[in-house]
Backbone bond lengths (Angstrom), bond angles and torsions (degrees), N, CA, C in turn:
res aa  C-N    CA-C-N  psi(-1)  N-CA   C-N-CA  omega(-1)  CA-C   N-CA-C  phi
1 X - - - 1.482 - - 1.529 109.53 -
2 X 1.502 111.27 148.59 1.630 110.16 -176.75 1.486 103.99 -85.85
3 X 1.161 114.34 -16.89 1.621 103.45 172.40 1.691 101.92 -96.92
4 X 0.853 127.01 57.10 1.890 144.84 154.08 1.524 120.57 -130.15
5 X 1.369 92.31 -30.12 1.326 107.44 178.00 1.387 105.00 -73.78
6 X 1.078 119.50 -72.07 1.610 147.72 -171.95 2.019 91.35 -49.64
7 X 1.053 114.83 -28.59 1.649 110.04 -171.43 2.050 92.91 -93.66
8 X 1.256 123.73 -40.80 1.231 117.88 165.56 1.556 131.03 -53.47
9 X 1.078 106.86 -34.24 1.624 123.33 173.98 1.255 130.38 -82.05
10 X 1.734 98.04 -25.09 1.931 113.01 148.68 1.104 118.01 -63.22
11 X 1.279 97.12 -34.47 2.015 87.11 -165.98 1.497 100.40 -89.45
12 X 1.577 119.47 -11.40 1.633 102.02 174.25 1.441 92.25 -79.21
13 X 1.088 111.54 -54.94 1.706 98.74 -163.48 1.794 118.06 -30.82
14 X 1.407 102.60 -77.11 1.354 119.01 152.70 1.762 115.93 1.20
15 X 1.260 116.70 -45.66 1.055 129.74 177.26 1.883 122.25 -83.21
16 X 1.377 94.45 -47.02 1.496 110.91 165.69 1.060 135.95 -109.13
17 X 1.319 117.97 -18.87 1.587 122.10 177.60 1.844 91.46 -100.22
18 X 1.761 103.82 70.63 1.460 117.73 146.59 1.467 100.61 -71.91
19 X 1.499 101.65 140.93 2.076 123.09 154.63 1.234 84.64 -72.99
């Protein structure tokens, strides 16, 4: 599903896409 995907790729970001 694209909304599993889309919830996996938050939580990397979250992790790496620090300001």
């Amino acid at each position: 599903m694209v909304y599993e995907l889309q919830k996996k790729v938050y939580l990397i970001c979250m992790k790496t896409c620090k300001p």
